[in-house]
C-alpha positions in Angstrom: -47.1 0.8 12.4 -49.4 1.3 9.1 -49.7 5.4 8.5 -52.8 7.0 7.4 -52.2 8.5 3.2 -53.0 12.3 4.6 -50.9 12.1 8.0 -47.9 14.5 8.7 -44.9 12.6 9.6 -41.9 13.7 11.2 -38.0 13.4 11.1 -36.7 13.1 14.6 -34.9 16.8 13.6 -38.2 18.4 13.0 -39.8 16.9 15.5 -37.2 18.8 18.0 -38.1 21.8 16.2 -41.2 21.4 17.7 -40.1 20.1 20.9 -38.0 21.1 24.1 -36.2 17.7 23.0 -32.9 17.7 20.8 -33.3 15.0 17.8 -30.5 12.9 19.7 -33.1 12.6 22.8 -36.5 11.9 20.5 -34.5 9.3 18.8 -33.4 8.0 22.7 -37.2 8.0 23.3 -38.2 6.1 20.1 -35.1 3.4 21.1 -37.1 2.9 24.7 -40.7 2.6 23.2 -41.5 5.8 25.0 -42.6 7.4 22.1 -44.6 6.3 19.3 -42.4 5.9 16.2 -41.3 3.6 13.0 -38.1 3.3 12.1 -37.5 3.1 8.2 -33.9 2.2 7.1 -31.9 4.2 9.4 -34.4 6.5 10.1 -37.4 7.2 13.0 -40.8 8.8 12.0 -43.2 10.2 13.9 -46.2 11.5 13.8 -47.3 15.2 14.9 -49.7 14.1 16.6 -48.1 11.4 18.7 -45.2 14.1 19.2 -48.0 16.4 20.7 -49.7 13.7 22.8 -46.3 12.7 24.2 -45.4 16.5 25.4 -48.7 16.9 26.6 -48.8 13.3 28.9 -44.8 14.8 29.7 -46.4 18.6 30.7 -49.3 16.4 32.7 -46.8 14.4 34.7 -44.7 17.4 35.5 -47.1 19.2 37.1 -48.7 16.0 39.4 -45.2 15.4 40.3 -44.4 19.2 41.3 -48.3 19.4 43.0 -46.5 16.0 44.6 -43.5 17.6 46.3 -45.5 20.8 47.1 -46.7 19.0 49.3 -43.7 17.9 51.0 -42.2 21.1 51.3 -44.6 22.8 52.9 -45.0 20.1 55.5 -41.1 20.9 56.2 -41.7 24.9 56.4 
């Protein structure tokens, strides 16, 4: 993955800062190919913005899924 000159990029530990995630779990992600990241030496970066994308697609799916079992519930009540 080529990174634009002027693009912010991201240790996984300040990319938990930003995120629910702990550094141990973003680096879990990046290991899977779940999240968008290159990994130089010993080390994953990522982007802010593919950080954001990836917690909003996560906040997306959530909410489908809990709009999913609403439905279920209420058909047992």
């Amino acid at each position: 993955m080529a990174f634009e000159p002027n693009i912010e990029l991201l240790s996984l530990r300040e990319a938990a800062e930003l995120s629910p995630y702990s550094a141990e779990y973003l680096n879990l992600l990046c290991r899977k190919g779940k999240l968008k990241a290159t990994k130089i030496g010993r080390d994953w970066l990522i982007t802010k913005a593919d950080l954001f994308e990836y917690l909003r697609k996560q906040h997306t799916e959530s909410r489908s899924r809990l709009a999913e079992l609403s439905k279920y519930i209420n058909l047992l009540m």
